[in-house]
VOGU-3710 file (C-alpha; in Angstrom, 3 decimals, decimal comma):
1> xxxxxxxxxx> 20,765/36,144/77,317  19,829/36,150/81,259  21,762/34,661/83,927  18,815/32,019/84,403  19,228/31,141/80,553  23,024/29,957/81,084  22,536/28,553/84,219  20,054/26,239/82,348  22,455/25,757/79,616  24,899/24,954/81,854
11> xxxxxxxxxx> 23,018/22,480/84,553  24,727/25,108/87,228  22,460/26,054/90,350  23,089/29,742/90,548  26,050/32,189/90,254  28,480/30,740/92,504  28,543/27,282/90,517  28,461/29,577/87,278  31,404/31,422/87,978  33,532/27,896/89,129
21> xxxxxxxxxx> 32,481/26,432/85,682  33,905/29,854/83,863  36,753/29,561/86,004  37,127/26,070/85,252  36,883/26,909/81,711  39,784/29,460/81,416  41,868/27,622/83,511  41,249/24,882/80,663  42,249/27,124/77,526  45,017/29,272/79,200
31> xxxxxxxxxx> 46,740/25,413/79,781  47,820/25,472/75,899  48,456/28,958/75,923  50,910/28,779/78,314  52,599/25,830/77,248  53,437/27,759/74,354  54,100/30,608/74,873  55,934/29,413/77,250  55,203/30,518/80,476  56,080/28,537/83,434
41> xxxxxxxxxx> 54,279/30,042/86,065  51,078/30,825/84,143  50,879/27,148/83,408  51,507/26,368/86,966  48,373/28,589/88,132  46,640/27,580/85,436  46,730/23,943/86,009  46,172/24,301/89,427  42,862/26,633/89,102  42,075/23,794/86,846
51> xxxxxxxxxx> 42,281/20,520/89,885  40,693/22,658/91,797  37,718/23,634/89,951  37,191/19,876/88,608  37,259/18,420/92,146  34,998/21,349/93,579  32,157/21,182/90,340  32,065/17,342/90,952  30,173/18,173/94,258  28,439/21,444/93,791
61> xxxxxxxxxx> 27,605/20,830/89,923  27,210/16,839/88,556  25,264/17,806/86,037  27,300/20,174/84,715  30,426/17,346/84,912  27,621/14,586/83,148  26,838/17,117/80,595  30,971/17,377/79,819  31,354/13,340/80,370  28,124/13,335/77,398
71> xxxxxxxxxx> 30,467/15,703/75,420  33,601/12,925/75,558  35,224/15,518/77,856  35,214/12,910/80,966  37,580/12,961/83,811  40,322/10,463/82,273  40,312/12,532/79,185  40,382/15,732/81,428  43,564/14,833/83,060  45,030/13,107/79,825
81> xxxxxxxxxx> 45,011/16,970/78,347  46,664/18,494/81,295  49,486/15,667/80,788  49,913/16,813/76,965  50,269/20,156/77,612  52,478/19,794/80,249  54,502/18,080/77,790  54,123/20,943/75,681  55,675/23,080/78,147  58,592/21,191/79,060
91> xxxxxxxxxx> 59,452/20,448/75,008  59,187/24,842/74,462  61,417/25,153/77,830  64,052/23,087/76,055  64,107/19,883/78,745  66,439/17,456/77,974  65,283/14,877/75,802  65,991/12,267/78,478  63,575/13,945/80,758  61,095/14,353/77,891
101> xxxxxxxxxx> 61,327/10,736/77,119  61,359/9,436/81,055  58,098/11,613/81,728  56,395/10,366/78,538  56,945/7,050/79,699  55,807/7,458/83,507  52,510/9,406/82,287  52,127/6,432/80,021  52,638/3,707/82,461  50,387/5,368/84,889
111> xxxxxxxxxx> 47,322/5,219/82,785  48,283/1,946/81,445  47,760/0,795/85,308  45,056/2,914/85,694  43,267/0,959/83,234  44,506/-2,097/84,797  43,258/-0,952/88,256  39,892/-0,158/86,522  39,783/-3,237/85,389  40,488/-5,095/88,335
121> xxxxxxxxxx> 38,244/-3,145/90,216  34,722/-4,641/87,836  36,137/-8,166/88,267  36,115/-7,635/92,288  32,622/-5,554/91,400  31,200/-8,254/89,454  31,760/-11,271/91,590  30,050/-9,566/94,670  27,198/-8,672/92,836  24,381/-11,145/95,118
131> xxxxxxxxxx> 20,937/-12,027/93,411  19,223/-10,605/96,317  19,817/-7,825/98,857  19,240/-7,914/102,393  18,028/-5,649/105,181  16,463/-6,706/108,865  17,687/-10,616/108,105  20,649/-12,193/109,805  22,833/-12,679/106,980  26,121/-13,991/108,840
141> xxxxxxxxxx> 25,946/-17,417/107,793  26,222/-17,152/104,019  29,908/-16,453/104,079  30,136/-13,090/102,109  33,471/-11,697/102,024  34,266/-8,562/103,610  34,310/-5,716/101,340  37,545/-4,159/99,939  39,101/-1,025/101,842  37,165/1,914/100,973
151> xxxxxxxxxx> 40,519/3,279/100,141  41,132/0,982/97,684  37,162/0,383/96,220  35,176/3,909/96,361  35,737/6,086/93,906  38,650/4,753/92,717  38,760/6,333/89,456  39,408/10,072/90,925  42,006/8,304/93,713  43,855/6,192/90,701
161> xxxxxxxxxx> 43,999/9,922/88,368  45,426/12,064/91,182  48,210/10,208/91,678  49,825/11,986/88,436  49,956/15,351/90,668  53,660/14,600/92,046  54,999/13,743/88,346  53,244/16,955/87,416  54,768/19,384/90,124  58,046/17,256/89,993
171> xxxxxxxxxx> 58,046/18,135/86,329  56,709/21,774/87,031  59,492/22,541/89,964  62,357/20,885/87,979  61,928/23,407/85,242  61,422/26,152/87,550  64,861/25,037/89,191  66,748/23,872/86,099  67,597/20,981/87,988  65,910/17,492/87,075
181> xxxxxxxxxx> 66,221/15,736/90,454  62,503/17,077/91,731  61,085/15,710/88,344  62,885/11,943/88,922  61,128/11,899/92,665  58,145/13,030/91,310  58,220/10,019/88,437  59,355/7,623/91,381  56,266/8,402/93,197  53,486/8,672/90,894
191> xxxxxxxxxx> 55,046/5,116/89,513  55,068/3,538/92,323  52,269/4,814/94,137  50,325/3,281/91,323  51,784/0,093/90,914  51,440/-0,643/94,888  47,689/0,450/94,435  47,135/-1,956/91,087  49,318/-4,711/93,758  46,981/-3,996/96,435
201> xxxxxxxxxx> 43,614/-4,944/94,775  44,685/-7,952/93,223  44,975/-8,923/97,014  41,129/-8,030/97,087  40,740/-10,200/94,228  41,871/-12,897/95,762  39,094/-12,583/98,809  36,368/-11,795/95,878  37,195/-15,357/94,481  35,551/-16,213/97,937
211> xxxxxxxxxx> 31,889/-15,253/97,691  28,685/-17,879/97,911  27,324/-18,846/94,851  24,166/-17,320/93,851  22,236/-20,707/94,301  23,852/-20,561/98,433  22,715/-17,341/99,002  19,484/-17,773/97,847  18,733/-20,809/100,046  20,220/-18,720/103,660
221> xxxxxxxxxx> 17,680/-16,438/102,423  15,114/-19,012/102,427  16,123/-20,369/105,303  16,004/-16,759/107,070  12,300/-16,522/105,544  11,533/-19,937/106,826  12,047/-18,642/110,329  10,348/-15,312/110,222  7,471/-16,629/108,022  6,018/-13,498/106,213
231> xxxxxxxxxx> 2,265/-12,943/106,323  2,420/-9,556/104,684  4,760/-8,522/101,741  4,993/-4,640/100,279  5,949/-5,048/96,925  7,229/-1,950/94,814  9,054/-1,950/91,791  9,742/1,497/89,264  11,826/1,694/85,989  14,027/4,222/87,346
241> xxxxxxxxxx> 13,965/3,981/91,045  15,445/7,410/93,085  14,799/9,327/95,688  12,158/10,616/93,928  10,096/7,234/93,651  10,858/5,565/97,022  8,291/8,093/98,783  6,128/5,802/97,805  7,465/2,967/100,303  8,575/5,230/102,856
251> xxxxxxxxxx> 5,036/6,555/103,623  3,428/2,892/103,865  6,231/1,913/106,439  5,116/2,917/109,650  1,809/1,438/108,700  3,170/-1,566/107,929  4,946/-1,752/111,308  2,089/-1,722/112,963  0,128/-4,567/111,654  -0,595/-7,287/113,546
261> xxxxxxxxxx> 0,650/-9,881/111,128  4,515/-10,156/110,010  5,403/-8,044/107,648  8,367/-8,339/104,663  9,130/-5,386/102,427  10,404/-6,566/98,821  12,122/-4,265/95,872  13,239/-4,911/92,549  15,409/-2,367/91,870  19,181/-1,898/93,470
271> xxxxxxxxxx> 19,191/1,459/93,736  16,152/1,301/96,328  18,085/0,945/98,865  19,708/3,848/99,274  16,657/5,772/99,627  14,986/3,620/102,127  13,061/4,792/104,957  14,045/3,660/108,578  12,185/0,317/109,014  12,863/-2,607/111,933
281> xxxxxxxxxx> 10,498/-4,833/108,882  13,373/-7,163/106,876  13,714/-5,870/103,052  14,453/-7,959/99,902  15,467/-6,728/97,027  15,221/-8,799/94,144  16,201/-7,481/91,116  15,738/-10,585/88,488  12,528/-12,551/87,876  13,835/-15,836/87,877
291> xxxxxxxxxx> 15,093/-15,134/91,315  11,187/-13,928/92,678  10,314/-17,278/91,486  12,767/-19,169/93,627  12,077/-17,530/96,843  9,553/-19,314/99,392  7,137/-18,044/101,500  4,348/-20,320/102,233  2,625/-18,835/104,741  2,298/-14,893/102,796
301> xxxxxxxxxx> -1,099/-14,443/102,725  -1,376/-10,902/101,269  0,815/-8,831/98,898  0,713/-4,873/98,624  1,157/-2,615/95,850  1,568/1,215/96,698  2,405/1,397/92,031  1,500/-0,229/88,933  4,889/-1,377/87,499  5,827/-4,024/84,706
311> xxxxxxxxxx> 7,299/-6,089/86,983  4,393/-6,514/89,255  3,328/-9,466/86,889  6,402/-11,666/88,567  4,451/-11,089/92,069  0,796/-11,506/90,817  1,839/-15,057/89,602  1,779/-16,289/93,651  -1,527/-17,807/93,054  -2,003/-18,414/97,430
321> xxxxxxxxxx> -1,794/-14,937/97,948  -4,496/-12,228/98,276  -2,900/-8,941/96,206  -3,869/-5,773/96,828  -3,073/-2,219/95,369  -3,522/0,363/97,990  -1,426/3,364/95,694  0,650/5,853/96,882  -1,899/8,400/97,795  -5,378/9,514/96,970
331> xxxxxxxxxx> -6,042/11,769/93,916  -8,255/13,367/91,097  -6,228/12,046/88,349  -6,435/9,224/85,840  -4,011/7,081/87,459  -6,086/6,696/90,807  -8,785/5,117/88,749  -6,856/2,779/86,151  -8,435/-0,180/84,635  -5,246/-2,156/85,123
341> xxxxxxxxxx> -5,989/-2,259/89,022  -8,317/-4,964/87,658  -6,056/-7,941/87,823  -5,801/-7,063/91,557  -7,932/-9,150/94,291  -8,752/-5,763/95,897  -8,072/-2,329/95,540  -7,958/-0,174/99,144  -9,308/3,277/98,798  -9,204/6,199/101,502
351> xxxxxxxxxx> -12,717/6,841/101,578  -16,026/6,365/99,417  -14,712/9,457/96,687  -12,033/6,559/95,813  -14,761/4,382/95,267  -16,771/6,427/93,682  -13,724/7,221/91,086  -13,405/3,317/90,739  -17,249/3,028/89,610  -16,661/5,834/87,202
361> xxxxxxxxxx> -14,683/3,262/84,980  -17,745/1,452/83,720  -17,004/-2,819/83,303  -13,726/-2,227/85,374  -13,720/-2,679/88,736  -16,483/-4,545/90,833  -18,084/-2,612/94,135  -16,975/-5,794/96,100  -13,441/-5,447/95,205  -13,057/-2,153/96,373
371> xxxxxxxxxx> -12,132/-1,871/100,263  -12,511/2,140/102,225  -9,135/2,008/104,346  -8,618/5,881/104,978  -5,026/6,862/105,080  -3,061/6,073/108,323  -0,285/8,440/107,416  -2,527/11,139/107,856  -2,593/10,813/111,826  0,119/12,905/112,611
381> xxxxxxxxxx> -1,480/16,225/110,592  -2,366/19,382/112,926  -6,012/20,152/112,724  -7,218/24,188/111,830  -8,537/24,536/114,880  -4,606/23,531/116,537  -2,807/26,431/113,986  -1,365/28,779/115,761  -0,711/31,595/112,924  2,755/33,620/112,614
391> xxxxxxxxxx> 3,153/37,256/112,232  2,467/36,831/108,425  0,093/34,611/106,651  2,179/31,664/105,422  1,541/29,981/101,490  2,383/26,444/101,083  2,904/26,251/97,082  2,967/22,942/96,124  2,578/22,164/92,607  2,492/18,188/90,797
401> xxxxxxxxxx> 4,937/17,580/88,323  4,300/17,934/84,435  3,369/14,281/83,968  4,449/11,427/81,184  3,036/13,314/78,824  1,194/16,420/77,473  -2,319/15,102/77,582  -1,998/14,033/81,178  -0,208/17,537/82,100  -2,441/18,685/85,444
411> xxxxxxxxxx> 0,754/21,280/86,819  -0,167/24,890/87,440  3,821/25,762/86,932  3,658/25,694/83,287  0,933/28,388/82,490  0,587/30,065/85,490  3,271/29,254/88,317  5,394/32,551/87,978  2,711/34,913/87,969  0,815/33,144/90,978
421> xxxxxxxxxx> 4,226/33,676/93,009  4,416/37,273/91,738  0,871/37,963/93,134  1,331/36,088/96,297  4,618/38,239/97,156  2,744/41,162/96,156  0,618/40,367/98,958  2,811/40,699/101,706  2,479/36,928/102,071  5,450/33,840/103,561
431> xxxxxxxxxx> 5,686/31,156/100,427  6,837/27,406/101,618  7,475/26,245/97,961  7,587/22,679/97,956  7,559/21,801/94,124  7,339/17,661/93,180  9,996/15,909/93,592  10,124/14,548/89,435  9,581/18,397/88,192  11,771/19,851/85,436
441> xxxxxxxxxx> 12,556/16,132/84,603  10,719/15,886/81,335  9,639/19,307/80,868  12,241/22,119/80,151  9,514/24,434/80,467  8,298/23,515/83,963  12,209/23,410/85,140  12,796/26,746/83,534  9,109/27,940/85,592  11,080/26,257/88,810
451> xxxxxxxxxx> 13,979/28,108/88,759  11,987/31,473/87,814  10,183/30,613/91,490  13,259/30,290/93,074  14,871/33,589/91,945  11,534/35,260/92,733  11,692/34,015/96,474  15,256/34,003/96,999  15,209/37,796/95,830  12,460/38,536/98,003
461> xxxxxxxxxx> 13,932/37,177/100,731  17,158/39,701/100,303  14,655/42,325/99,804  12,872/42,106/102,951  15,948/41,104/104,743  17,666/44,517/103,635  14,643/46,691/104,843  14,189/44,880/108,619  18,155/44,951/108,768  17,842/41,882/109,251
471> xxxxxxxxxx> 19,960/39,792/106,768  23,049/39,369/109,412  21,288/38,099/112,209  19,510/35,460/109,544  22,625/34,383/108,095  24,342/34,036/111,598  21,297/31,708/112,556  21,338/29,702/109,864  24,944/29,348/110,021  24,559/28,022/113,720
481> xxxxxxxxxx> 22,462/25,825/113,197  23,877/23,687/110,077  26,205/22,038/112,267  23,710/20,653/114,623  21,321/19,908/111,553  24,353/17,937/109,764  24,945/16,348/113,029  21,015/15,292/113,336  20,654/14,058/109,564  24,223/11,886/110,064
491> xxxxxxxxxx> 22,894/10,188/113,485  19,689/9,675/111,386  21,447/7,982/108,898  22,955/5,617/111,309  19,362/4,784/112,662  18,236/4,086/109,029  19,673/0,991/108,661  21,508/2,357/105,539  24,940/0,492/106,275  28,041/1,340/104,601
501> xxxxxxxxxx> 30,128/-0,413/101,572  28,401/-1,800/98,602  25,320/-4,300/98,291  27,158/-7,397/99,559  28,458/-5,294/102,388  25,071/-4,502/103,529  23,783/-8,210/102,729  26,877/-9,372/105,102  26,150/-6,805/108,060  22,394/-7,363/107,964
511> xxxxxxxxxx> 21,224/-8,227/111,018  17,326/-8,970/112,487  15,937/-5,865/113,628  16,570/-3,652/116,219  13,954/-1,606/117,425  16,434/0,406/120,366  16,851/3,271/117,864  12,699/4,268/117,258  12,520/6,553/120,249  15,833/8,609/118,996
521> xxxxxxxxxx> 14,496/8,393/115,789  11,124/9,667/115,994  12,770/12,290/118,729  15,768/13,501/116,141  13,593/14,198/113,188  10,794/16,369/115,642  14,647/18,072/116,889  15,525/18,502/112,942  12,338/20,094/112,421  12,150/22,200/115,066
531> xxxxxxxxxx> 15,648/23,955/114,767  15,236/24,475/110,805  12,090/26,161/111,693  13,576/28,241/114,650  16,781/28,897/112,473  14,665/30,414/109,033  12,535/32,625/110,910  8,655/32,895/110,680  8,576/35,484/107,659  11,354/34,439/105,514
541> xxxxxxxxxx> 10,507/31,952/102,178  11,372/28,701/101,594  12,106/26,058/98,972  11,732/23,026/100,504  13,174/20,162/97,949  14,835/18,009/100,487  13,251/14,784/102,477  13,756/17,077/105,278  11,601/18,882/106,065  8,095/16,718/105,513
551> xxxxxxxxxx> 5,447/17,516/103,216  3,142/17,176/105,863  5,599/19,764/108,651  4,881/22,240/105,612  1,101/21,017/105,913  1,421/22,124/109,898  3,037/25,514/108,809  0,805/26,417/106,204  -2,150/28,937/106,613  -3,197/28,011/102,834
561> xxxxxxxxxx> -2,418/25,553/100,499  -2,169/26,028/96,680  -1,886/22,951/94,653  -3,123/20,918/91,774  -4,875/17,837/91,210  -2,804/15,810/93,122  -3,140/13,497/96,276  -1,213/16,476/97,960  -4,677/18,064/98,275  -6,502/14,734/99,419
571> xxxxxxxxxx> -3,810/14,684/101,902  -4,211/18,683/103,053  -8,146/17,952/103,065  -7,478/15,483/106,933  -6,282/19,133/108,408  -9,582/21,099/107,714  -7,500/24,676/106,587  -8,814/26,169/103,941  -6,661/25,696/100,397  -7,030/26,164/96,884
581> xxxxxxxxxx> -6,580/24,332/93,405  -5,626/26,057/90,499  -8,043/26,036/87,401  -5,102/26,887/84,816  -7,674/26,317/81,732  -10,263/28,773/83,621  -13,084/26,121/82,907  -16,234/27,267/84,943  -16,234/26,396/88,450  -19,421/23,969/88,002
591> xxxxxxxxxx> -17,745/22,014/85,758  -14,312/22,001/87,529  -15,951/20,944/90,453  -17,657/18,366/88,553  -14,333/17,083/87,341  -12,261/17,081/90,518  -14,126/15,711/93,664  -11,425/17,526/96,045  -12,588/20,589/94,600  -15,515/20,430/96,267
601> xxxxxxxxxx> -14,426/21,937/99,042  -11,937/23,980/97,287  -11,246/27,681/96,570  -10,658/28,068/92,780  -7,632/29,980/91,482  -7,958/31,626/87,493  -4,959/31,475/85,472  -4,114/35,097/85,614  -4,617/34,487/89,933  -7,531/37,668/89,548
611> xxxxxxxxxx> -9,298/35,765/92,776  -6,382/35,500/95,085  -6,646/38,544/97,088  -10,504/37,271/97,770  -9,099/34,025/98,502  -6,576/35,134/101,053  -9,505/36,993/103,386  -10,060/33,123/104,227  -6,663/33,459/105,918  -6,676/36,727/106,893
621> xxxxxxxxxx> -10,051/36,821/108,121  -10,764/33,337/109,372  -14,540/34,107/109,765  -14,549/35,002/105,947  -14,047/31,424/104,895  -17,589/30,406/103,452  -15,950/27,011/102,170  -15,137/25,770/105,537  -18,638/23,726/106,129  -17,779/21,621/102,535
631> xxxxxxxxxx> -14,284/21,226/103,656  -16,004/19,292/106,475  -18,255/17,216/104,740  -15,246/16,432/101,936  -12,795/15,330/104,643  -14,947/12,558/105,265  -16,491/11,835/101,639  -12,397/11,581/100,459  -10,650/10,117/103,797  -13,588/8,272/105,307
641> xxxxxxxxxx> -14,750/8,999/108,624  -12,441/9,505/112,085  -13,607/6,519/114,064  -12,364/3,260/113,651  -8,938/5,240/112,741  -6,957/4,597/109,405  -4,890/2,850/111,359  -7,213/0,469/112,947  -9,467/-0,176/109,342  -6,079/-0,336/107,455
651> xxxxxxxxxx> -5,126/-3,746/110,129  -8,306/-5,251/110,157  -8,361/-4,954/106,289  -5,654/-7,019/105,634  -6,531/-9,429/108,848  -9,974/-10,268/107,070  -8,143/-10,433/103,231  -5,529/-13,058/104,928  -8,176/-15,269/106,815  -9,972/-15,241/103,275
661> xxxxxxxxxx> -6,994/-16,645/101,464  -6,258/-18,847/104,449  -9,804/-20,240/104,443  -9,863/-20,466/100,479  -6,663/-22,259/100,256  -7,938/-24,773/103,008  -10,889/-25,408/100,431  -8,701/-25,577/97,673  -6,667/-28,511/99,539  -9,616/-30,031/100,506
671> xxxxxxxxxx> -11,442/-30,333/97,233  -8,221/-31,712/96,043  -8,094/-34,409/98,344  -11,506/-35,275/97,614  -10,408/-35,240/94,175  -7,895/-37,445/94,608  -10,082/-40,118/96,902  -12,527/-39,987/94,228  -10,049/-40,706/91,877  -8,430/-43,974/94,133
681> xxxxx> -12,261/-45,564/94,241  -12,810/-45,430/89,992  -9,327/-46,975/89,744  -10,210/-49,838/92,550  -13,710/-50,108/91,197
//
């Protein structure tokens, strides 16, 4: 059995976090040996090594601690054997029975207040849980508490727990010592530490008991809305939102900010939040139904939909409004052409190849209903003819994720993702490996094909290093520059609008927006960027997994791209280089092409990656790179032409779709009103 096997087995990272989970492991069966054998000071290492390594795999390893917590061997029941065989020890080191007894009763009453605290803790929780969750809204009036101390409220659970460690070393230096004074300070303080805790948040309680009503903060809300008055909402909603998901928002954001018509962001999931994009545009999030319903925003003309979601169906009932699905990029795949985009007004593609995919779904979609937008996040993407190349031709491997299913499968990891890496190091090549962010979730294959990736480059990487002598100075660099780069990524933070505390804490600090920050902003991420570059080197790999750095700063390193059908490739297509999608089922290249309309301009890659060496003369020898003309012409069949700029048709799409609904609505009211005259003259007649 490899190393990669029980790392898998495991949910460890590599062998650092596999040697702290074997350490934590004998630290966890030596405890009962030496409580009875008994050995004092084997216990006390023992127990120790044991802390430690808990505390330390809760950072580097949570899935290893959620696979214990799955296995009943949580945290509580973690510390609940320590106290036993602690116990254990004392009884086989002949303590007095009055010490036995006294300890047995502290360890007791701690966790009985533990569980009290706990308790506490979900009533405060509970009651400042708000039916809607603010951002970029001045919240101050509705009169939400202030949050409890983080002290006191975050991650209580491991604070609460801890507090058994004087009881234990009183214990542990009493029998040492043969003298039981240690062990009655050490049962004093563990006692009463805890009880003043447990006093402490009933305080908090008490302020809890204070929060609006749902109904109150609902109607500031409103009233907040009322003044803004929304023209434009971006609605997103996912089953299990995460980082993973949110990209989805975050890349419509900046386009949204520049509209010319007022903008409102609303989500329906909590955890959204947290992974939320800088924005000066104010955010809702929503999470229940009944609470959609009950907000009011008369003048929104036009809603957005970058996914199809369940819940979109509490939106689409706002009969006034024009909605819209404008997806969350631009792709080959089934899900860029679905027939439930039909209960949409309009559907906004990048260019006529979206439209074209539409009209592919016979007695779908109408022509009329589809709108060519391009893709404004494109703007920012260095063209070929801008690449400046390094001293070795750099890869961008990018693969899509495994899917929902089987049958809609389209990743080249799978069949074909080790041996594609093999080749490429085999030809002297720099791989950016930026693999989705959802892969290895439902597929053990695929995450067993990412980690085999990561070993590959990781070992390259030492391999090259060793023969340059170069490994110090690499190490040293990076070294220097994490500081900085934790410095950046904090400050960004700040700038987010991500405030501290929980969900009511954020809905009472909300504020309108402040658009000081932008210029930092923008200025601190190109900063990030450019010392993580400077910092790696220009021949070293990288896997890139992070939001930092961008898929499309990989685009602007990247010689080549490899990918699959994905809107990855749509989006490579706006910089002109030349890239290539793998064919992992070998299918002939007519009817690939036929399949996939971004492989027109495409090189094609076999599963056993026979062609690459062919395909990397495109790179190597940029005059050898006979699909550059298609690449051309497919840039502008897939993203639509240059001039007007996505920008520019992306704002002047949704300022004609709102004076439609404006101008509809005005009929609507007037036919009523005739209506309602004609109605008045029968009843007088």
């Amino acid at each position: 059995m490899t190393l990669r096997w029980w790392c898998g087995v495991l949910r460890v990272r590599g062998k650092t976090d596999l040697f702290l989970v074997l350490l934590f492991a004998a630290a966890f069966a030596a405890l009962p040996v030496f409580a009875l054998l008994p050995s004092l000071w084997g216990f006390a290492a023992a127990s120790a090594v044991s802390y430690a390594a808990d505390e330390v795999l809760h950072t580097r390893a949570p899935a290893f601690v959620r696979r214990l917590a799955a296995l009943q061997l949580t945290r509580t029941m973690r510390f609940a054997v320590r106290t036993v065989m602690l116990l254990a020890l004392a009884d086989r080191m002949d303590a007095p029975g009055a010490v036995l007894v006294t300890a047995l009763a502290v360890f007791s009453v701690h966790f009985a207040l533990v569980v009290l605290y706990a308790a506490v803790h979900h009533a405060i929780r509970r009651r400042r849980v708000l039916p809607v969750v603010v951002r970029n809204l001045d919240m101050s009036a509705a009169g939400i508490p202030q949050s409890p101390p983080a002290l006191l409220y975050r991650r209580f659970l491991r604070k609460l727990l801890h507090l058994d460690l004087p009881a234990h070393a009183g214990l542990l230096v009493a029998l040492a010592v043969g003298a039981w004074q240690p062990a009655g300070a050490g049962f004093a303080l563990t006692a009463g530490l805890t009880a003043a805790a447990v006093l402490a948040l009933l305080g908090q309680l008490r302020r809890a008991r204070r929060m609006p009503s749902d109904d109150q903060v609902i109607a500031e809300v409103n009233r907040q809305l009322a003044a803004y008055r929304p023209e434009v909402a971006l609605y997103f909603s996912f089953a299990s939102v995460s980082r993973d998901f949110m990209y989805q928002v975050n890349m419509w954001i900046e386009t949204l900010e520049r509209l010319d018509r007022r903008p409102l962001i609303i989500l329906r999931e909590r955890a959204s939040f947290r992974y939320l994009s800088r924005t000066s545009i104010p955010v809702l999030c929503v999470p229940k139904a009944d609470d959609v319903a009950q907000l009011e925003l008369p003048e929104l003309r036009v809603v957005l939909y970058p996914g199809n979601a369940g819940k979109n169906v509490h939106m689409l009932r706002v009969a006034e409004a024009k909605h819209v699905f404008i997806g969350h990029g631009d792709s080959d795949k089934l899900a860029s052409s679905n027939r439930v985009s039909k209960v949409y007004d309009e559907i906004w593609v990048a260019g006529r190849a979206g439209r074209d995919r539409y009209q592919r779904v016979r007695h779908a979609i109408s022509d009329s209903a589809i709108v060519e937008v391009g893709r404004p996040q494109l703007s920012s993407i260095r063209l070929h003819a801008d690449h400046v190349p390094g001293p070795l031709p750099t890869v961008l491997y990018a693969p899509t994720w495994e899917g929902w299913s089987d049958d809609d499968c389209h990743t080249s990891l799978i069949p074909m993702g080790v041996t594609l890496v093999e080749k490429l190091l085999a030809e002297n090549v720099r791989v950016l490996y930026k693999p989705h962010p959802l892969t290895g979730k439902r597929s053990r294959a695929a995450a067993e094909a990412d980690r085999a990736i990561r070993e590959l480059l990781r070992a390259d990487n030492e391999r090259r290093d060793g023969e340059r002598g170069d490994r110090e100075r690499v190490e040293a660099a990076v070294a220097a520059a994490r500081p900085r780069l934790a410095e950046i990524q904090a400050r960004l933070g700040e700038l987010s609008g991500r405030l501290g505390g929980d969900d009511a804490q954020q809905t009472r600090e909300a504020r309108l927006p402040d658009r000081s920050g932008e210029a930092e902003w923008h200025e601190l991420r190109a900063e990030w960027h450019r010392i993580f570059w400077e910092s790696r080197g220009a021949v070293r790999h990288q896997v890139i997994v992070r939001q930092l750095p961008t898929l499309y700063e990989c685009f602007d390193r990247a010689d080549l791209l490899i990918s699959d059908v994905s809107s990855v490739v749509a989006d490579f297509v706006a910089s002109l280089k030349p890239y290539v999608l793998t064919n992992a089922d070998d299918l002939p290249d007519e009817a690939f092409r036929a399949a996939y309309t971004t492989a027109g301009g495409a090189y094609l890659l076999d599963r056993e990656c026979v062609r690459l060496p062919e395909i990397l003369r495109a790179v190597r020898a940029p005059l050898h790179d006979p699909m550059a003309p298609e690449r051309r012409v497919l840039k502008e069949y897939v993203l639509g032409p240059d001039h007007p700029t996505s920008t520019e048709r992306f704002n002047a799409a949704v300022n004609a779709l709102a004076e439609r609904a404006v101008a509809e609505r005005e009929q609507q009211e007037r036919e009523q009103q005739a209506g309602e005259r004609e109605a008045v003259v029968q009843l007088s007649g």
